[in-house]
mmCIF file of the C-alpha atoms, coordinates in Angstrom:
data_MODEL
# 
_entry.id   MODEL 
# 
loop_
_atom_site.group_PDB 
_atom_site.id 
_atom_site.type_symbol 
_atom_site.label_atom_id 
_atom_site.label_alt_id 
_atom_site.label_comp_id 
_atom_site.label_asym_id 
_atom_site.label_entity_id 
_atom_site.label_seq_id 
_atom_site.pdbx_PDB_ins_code 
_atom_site.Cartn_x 
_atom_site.Cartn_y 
_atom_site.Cartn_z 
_atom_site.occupancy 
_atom_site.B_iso_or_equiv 
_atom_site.pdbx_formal_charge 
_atom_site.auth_seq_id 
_atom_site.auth_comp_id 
_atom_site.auth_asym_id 
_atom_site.auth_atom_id 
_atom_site.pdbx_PDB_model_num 
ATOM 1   C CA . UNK A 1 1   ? 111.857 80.826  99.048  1.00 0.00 ? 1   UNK A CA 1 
ATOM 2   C CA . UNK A 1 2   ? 113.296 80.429  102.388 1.00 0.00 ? 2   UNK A CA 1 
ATOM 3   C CA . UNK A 1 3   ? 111.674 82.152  104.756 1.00 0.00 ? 3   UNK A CA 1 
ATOM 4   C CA . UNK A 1 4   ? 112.337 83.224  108.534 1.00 0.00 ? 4   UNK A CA 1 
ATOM 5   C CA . UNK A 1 5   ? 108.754 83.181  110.965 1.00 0.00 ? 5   UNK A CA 1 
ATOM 6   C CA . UNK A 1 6   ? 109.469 84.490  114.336 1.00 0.00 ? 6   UNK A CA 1 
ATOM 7   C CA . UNK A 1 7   ? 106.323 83.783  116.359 1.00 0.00 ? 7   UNK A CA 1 
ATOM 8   C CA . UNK A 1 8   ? 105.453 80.765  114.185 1.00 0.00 ? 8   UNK A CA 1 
ATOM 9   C CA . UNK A 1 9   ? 103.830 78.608  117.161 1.00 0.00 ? 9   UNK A CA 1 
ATOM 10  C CA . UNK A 1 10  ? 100.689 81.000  117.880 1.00 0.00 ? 10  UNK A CA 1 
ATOM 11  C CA . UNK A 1 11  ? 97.791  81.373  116.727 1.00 0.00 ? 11  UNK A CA 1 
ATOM 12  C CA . UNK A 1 12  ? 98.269  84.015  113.824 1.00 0.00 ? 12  UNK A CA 1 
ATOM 13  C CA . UNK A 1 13  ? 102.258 82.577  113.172 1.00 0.00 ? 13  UNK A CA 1 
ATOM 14  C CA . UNK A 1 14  ? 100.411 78.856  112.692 1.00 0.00 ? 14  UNK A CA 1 
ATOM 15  C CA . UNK A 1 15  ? 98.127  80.870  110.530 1.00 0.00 ? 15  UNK A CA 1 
ATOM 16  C CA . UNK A 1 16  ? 100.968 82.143  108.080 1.00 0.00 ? 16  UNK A CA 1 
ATOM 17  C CA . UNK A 1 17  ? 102.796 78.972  108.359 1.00 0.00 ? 17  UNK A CA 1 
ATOM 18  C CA . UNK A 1 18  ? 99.476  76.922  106.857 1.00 0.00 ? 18  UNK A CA 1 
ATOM 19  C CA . UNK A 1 19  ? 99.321  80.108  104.095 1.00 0.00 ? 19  UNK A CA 1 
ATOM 20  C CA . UNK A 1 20  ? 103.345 79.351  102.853 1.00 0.00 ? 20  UNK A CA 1 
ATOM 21  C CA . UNK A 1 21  ? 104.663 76.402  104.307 1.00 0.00 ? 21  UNK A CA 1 
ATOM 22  C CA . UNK A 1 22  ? 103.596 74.201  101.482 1.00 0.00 ? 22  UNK A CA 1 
ATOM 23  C CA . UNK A 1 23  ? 105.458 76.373  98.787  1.00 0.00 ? 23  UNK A CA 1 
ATOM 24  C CA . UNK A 1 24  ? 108.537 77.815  100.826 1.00 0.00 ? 24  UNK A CA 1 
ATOM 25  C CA . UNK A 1 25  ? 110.932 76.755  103.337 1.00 0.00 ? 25  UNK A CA 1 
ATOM 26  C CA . UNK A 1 26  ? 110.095 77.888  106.731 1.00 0.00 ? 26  UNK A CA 1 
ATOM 27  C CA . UNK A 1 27  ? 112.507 78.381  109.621 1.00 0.00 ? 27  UNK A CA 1 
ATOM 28  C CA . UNK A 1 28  ? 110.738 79.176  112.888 1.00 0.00 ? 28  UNK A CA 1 
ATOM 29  C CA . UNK A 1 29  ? 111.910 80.898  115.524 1.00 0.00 ? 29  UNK A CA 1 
ATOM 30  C CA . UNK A 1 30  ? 110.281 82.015  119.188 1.00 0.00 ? 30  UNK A CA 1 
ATOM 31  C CA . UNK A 1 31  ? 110.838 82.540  122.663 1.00 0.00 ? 31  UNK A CA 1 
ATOM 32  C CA . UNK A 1 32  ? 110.000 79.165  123.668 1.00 0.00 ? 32  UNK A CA 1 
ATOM 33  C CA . UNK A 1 33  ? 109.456 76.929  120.989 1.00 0.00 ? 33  UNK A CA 1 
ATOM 34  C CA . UNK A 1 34  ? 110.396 76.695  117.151 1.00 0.00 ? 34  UNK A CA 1 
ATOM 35  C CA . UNK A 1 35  ? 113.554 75.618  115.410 1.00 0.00 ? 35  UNK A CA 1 
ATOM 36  C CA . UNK A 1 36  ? 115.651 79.015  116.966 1.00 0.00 ? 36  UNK A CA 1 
ATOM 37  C CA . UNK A 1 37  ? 115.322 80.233  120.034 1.00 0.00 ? 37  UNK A CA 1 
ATOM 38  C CA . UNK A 1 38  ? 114.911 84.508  119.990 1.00 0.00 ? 38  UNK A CA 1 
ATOM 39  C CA . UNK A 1 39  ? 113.576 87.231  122.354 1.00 0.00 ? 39  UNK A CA 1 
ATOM 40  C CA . UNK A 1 40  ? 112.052 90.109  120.202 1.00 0.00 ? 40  UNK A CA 1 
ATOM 41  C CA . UNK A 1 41  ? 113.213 92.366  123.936 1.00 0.00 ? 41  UNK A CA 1 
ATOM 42  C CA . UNK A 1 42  ? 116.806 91.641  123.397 1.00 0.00 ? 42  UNK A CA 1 
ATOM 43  C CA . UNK A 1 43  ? 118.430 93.049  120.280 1.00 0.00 ? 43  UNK A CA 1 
ATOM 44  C CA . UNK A 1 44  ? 121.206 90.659  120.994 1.00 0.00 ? 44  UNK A CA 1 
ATOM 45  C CA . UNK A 1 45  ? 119.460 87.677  120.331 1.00 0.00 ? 45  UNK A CA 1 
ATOM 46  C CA . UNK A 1 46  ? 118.136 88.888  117.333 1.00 0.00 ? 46  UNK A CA 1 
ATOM 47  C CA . UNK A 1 47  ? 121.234 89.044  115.712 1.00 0.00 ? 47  UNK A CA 1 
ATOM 48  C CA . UNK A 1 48  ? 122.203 85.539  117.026 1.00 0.00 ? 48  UNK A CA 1 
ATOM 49  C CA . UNK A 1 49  ? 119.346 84.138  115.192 1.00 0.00 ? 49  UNK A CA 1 
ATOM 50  C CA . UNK A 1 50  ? 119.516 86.117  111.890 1.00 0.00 ? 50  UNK A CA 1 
ATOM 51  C CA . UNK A 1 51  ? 123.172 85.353  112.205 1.00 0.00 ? 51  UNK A CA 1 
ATOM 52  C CA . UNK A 1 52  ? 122.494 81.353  112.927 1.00 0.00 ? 52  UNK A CA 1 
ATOM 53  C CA . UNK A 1 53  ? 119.469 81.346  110.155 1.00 0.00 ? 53  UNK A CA 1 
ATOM 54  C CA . UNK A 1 54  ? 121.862 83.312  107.337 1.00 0.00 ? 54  UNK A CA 1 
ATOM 55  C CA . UNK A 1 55  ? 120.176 84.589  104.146 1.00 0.00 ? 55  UNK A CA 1 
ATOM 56  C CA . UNK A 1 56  ? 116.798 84.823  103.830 1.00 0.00 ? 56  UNK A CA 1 
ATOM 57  C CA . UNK A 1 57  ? 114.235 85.804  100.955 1.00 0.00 ? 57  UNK A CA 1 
ATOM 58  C CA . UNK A 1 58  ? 111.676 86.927  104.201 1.00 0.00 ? 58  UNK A CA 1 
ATOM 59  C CA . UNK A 1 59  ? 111.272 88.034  107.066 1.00 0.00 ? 59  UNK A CA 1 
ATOM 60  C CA . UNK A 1 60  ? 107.800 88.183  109.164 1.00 0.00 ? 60  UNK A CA 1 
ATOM 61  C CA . UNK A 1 61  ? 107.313 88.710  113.040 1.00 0.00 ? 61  UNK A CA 1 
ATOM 62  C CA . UNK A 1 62  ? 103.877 87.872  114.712 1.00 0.00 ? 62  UNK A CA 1 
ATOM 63  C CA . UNK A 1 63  ? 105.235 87.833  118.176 1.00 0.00 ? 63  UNK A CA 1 
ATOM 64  C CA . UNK A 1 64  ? 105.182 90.406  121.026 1.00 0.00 ? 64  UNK A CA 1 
ATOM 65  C CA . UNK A 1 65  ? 104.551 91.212  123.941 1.00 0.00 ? 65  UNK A CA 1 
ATOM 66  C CA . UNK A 1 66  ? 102.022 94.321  125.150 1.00 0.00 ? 66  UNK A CA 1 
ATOM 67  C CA . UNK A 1 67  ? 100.293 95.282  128.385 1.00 0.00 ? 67  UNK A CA 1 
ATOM 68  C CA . UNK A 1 68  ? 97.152  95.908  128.792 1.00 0.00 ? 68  UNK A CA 1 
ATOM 69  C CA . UNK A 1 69  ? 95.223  97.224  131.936 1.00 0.00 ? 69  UNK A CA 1 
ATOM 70  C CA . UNK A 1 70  ? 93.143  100.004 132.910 1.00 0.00 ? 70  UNK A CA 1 
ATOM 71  C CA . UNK A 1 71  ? 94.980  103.708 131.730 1.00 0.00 ? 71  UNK A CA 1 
ATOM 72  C CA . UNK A 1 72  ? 94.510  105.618 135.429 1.00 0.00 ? 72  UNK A CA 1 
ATOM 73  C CA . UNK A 1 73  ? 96.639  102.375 136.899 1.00 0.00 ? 73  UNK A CA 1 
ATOM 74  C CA . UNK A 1 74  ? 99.457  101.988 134.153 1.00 0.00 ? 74  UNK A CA 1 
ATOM 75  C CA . UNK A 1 75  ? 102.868 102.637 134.965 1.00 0.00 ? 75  UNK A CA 1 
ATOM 76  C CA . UNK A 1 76  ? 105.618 103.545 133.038 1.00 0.00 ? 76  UNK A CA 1 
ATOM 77  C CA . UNK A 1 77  ? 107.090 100.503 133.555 1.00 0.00 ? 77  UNK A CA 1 
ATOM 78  C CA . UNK A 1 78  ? 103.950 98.676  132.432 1.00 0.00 ? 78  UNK A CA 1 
ATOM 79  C CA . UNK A 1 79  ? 103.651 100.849 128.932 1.00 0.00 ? 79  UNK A CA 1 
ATOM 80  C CA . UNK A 1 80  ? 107.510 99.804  128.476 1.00 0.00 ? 80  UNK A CA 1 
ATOM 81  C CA . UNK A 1 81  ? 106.508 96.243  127.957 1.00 0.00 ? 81  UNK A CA 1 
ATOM 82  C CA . UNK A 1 82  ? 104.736 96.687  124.608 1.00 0.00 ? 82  UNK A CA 1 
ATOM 83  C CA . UNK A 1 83  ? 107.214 99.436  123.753 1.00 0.00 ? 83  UNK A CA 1 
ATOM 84  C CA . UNK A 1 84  ? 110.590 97.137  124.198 1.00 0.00 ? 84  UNK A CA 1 
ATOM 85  C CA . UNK A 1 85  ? 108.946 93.825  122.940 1.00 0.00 ? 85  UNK A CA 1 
ATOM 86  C CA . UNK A 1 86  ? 106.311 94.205  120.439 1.00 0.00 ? 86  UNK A CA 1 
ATOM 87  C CA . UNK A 1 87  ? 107.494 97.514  118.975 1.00 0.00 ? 87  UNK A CA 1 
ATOM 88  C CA . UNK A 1 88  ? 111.062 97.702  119.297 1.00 0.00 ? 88  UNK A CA 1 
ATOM 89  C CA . UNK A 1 89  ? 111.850 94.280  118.982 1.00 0.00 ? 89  UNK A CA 1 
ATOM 90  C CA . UNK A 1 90  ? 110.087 94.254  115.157 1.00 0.00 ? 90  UNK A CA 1 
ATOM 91  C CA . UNK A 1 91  ? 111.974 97.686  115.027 1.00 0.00 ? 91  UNK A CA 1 
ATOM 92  C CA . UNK A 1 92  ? 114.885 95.927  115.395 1.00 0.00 ? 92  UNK A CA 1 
ATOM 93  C CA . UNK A 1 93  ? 114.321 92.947  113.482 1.00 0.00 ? 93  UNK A CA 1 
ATOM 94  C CA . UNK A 1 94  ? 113.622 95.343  110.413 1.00 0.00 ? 94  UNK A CA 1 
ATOM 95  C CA . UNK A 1 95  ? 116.879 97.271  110.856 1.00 0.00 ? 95  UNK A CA 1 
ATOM 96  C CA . UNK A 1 96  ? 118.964 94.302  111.155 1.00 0.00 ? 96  UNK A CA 1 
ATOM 97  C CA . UNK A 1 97  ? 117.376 91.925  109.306 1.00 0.00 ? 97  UNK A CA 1 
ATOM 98  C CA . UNK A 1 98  ? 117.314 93.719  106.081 1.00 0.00 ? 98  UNK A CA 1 
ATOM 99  C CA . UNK A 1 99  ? 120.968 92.481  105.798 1.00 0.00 ? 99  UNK A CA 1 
ATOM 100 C CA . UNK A 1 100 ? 120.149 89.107  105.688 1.00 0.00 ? 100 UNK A CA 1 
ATOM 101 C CA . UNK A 1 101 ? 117.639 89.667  102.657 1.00 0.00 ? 101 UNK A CA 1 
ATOM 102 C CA . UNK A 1 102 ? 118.635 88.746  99.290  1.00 0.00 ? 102 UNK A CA 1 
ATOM 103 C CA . UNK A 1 103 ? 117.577 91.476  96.964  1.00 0.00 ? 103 UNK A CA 1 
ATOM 104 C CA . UNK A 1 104 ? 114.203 91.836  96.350  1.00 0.00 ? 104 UNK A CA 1 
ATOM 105 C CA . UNK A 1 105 ? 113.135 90.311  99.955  1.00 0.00 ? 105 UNK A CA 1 
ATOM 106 C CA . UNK A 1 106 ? 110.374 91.229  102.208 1.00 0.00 ? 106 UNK A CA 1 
ATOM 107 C CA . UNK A 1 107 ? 110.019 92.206  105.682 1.00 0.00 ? 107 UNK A CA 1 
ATOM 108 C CA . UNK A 1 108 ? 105.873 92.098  107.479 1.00 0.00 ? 108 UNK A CA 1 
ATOM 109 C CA . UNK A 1 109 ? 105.329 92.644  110.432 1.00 0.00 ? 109 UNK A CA 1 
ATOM 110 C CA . UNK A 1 110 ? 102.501 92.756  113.172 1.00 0.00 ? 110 UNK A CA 1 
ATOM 111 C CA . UNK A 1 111 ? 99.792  95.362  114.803 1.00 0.00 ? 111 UNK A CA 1 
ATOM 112 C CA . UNK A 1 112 ? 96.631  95.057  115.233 1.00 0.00 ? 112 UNK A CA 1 
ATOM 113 C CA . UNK A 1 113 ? 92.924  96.324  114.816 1.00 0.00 ? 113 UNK A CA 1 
ATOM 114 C CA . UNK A 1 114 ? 93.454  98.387  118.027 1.00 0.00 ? 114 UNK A CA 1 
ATOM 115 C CA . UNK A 1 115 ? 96.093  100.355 116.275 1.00 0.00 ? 115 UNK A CA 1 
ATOM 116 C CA . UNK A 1 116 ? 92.954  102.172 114.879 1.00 0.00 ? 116 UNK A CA 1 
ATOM 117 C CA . UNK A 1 117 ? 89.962  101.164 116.820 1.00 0.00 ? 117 UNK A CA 1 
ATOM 118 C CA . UNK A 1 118 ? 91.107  101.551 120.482 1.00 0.00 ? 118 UNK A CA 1 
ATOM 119 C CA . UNK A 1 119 ? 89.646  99.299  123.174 1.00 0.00 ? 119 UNK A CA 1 
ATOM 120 C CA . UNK A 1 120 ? 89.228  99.624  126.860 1.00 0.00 ? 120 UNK A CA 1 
ATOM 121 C CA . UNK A 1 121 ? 92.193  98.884  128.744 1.00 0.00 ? 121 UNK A CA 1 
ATOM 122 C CA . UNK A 1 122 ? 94.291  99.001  125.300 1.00 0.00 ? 122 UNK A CA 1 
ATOM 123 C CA . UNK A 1 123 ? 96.298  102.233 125.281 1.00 0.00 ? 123 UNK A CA 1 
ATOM 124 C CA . UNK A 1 124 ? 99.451  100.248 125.599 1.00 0.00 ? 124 UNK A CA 1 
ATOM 125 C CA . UNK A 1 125 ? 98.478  97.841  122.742 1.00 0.00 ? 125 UNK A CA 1 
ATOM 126 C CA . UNK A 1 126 ? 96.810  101.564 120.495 1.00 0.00 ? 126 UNK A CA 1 
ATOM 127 C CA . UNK A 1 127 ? 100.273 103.161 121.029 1.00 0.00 ? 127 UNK A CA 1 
ATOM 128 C CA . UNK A 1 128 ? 102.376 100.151 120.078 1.00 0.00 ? 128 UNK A CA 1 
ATOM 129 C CA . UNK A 1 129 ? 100.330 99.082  116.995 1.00 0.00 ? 129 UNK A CA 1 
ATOM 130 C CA . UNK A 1 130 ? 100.079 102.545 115.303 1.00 0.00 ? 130 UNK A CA 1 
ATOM 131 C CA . UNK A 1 131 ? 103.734 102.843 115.448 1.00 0.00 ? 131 UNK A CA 1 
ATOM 132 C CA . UNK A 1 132 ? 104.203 99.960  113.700 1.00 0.00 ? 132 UNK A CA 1 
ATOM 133 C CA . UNK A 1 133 ? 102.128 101.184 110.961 1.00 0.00 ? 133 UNK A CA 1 
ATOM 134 C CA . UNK A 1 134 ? 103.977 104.642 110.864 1.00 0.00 ? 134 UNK A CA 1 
ATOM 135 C CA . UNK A 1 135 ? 107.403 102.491 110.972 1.00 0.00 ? 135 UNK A CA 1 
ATOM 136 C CA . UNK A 1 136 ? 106.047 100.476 108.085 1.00 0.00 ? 136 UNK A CA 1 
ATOM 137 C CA . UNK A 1 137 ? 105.111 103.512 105.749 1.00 0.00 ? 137 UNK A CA 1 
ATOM 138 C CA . UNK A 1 138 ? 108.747 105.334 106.409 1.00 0.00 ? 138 UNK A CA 1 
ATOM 139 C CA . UNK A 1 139 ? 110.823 102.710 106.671 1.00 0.00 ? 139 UNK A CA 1 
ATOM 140 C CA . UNK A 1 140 ? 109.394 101.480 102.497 1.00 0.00 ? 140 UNK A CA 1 
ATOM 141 C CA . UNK A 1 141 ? 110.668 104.633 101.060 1.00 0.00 ? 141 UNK A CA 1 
ATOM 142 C CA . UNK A 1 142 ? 114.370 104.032 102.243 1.00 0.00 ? 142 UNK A CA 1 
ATOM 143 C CA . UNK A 1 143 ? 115.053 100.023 102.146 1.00 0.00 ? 143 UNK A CA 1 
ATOM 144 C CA . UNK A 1 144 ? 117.925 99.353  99.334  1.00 0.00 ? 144 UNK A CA 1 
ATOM 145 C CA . UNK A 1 145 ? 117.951 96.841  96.764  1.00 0.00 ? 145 UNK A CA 1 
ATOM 146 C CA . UNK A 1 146 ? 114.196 96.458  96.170  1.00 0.00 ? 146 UNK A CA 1 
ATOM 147 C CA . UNK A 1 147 ? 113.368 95.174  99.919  1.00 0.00 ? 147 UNK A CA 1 
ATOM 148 C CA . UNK A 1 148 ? 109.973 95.556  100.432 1.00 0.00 ? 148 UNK A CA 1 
ATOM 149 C CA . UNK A 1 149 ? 108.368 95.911  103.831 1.00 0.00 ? 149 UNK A CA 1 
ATOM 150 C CA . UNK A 1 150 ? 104.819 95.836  104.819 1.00 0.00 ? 150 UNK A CA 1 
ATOM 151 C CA . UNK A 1 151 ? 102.041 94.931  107.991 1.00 0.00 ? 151 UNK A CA 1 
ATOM 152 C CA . UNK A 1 152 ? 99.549  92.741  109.067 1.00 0.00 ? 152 UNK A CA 1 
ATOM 153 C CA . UNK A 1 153 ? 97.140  94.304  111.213 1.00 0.00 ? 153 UNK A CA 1 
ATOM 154 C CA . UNK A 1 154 ? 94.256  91.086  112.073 1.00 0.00 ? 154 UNK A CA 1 
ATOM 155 C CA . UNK A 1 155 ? 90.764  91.956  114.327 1.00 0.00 ? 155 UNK A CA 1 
ATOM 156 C CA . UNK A 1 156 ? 90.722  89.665  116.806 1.00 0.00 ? 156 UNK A CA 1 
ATOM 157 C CA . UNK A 1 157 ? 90.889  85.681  115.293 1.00 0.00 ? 157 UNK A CA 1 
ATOM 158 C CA . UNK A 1 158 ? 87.331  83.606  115.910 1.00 0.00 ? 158 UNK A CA 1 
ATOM 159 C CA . UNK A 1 159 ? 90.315  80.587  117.561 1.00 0.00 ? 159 UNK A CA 1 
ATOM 160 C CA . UNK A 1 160 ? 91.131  83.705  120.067 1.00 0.00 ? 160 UNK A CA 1 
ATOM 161 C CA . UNK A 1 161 ? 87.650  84.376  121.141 1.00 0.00 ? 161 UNK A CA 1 
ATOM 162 C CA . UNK A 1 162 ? 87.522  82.379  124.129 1.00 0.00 ? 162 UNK A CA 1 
ATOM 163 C CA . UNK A 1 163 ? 90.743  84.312  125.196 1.00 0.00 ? 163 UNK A CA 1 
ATOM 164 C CA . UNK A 1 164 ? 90.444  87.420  124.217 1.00 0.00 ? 164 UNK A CA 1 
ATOM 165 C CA . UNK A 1 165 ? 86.662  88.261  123.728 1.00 0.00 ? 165 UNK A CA 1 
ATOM 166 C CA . UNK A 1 166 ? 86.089  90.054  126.934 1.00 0.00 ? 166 UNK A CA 1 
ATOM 167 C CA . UNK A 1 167 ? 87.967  92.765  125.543 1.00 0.00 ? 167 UNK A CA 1 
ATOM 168 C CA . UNK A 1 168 ? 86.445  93.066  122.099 1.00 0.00 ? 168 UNK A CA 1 
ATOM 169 C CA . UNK A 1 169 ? 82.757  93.958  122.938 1.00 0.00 ? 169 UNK A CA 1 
ATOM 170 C CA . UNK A 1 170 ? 81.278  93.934  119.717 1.00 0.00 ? 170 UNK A CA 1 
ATOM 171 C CA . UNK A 1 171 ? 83.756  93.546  117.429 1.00 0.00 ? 171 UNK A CA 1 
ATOM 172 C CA . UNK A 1 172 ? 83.607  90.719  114.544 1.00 0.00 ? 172 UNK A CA 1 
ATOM 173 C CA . UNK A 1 173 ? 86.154  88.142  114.057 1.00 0.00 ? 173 UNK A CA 1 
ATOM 174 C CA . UNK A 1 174 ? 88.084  86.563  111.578 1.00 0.00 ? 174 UNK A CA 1 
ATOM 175 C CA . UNK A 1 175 ? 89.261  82.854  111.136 1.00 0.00 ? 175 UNK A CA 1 
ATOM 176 C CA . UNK A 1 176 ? 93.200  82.820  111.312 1.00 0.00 ? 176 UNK A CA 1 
ATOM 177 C CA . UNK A 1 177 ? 92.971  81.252  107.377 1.00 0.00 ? 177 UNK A CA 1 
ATOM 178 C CA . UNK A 1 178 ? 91.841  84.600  106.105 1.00 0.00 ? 178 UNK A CA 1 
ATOM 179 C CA . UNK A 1 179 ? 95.035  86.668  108.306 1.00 0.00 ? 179 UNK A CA 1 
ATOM 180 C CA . UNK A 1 180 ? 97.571  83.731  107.310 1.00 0.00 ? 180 UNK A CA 1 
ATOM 181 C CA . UNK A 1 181 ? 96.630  85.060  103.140 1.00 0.00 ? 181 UNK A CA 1 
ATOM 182 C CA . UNK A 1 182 ? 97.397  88.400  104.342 1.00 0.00 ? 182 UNK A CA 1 
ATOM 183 C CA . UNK A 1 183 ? 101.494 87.030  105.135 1.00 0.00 ? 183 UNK A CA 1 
ATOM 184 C CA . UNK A 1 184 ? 100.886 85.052  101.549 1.00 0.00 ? 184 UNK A CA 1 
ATOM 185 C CA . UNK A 1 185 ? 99.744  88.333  99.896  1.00 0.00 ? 185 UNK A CA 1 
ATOM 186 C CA . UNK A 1 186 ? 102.829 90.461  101.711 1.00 0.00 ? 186 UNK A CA 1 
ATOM 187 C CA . UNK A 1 187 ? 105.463 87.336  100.802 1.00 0.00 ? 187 UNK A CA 1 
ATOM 188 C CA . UNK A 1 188 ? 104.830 86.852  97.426  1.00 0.00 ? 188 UNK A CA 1 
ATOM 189 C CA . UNK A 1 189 ? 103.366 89.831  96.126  1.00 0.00 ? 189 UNK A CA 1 
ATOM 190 C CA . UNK A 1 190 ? 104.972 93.315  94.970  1.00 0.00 ? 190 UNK A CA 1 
ATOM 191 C CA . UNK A 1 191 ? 103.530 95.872  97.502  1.00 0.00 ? 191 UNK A CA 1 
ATOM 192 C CA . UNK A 1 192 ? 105.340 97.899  100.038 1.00 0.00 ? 192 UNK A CA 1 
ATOM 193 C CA . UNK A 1 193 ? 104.359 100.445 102.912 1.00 0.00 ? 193 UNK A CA 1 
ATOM 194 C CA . UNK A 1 194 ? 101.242 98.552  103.036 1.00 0.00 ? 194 UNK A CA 1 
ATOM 195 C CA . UNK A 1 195 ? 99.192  97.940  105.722 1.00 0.00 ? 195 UNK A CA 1 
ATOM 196 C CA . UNK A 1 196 ? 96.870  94.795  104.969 1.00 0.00 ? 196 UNK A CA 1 
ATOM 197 C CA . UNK A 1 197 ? 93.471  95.154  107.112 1.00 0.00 ? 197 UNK A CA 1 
ATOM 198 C CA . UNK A 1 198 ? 92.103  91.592  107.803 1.00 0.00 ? 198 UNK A CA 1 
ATOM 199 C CA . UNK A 1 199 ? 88.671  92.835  109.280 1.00 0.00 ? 199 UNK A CA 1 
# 
């Protein structure tokens, strides 16, 4: 299976290349790093890459961008971030990647746990992440030629703790090995309009 990872240098994209990369081809792709160079805010380069990478069998995203900061200072501009990058660029992946899946591929994508459990300083990151998951659950019932697509929504990773903690008061973690089997379970299983949980 020949796969395309956008995002595949973090901490969660390292995660789902360890999960695959020993059974499928992997091409990775990111802003700064990775085989491909791609910008998840410019719908333009996302078509240069699909169009550079050529057919795939899948498709997963676990970049972007959001903004967070306290709701009584956000601007509009601010909110955009998360709303060009992390949600429209998958958007856009999904509506013009599709064409570069043989039949039967697979699209996942990316939120996150504060798609249903907001945080402080989060409404940016709330918004984005539960309209990935509404994307998700519509866009399953209309892909042709049995293309599934589905989401990985991870708590916050025990390797991102030192990073990210502050914001998570309370909240368990996860080790990225258990959120890269969630990719493996979307890949190479049968589901669609799924949301996998990895809480």
């Amino acid at each position: 299976m020949k796969i395309l990872l956008i995002g595949a240098n973090g901490t969660i994209g390292q995660a789902a290349v360890q999960a695959l990369g020993s059974r499928h081809e992997i091409v990775s792709a990111g802003r700064h790093s990775g085989q491909h160079r791609a910008d998840l805010s410019q719908p333009d380069s996302l078509v240069a890459l699909l169009d550079a990478v050529g057919r795939v069998d899948a498709i997963i995203c676990t970049a972007g961008n959001l903004h967070f900061g306290p709701l009584t200072e956000m601007t509009a501009e601010q909110f955009n971030l998360g709303l060009q990058d992390k949600l429209l660029g998958q958007v856009q992946l999904a509506l013009a990647g599709h064409r570069y899946l043989n039949d039967g591929g697979s699209i996942t994508l990316t939120s996150g746990v504060v798609g249903i459990e907001p945080i402080r300083n989060g409404a940016n990151a709330t918004a984005v992440n539960a309209a990935i998951e509404g994307f998700v659950a519509a866009a399953a019932i209309e892909l042709p030629r049995g293309i599934r697509i589905n989401a990985v929504s991870p708590t916050l990773l025990t390797e991102s703790l030192p990073t990210y903690g502050p914001f998570f008061p309370g909240f368990e973690t996860v080790p990225a090995q258990r959120v890269g089997l969630a990719y493996q379970r979307s890949v190479e299983g049968a589901q669609t309009g799924r949301v996998y949980r990895v809480m």
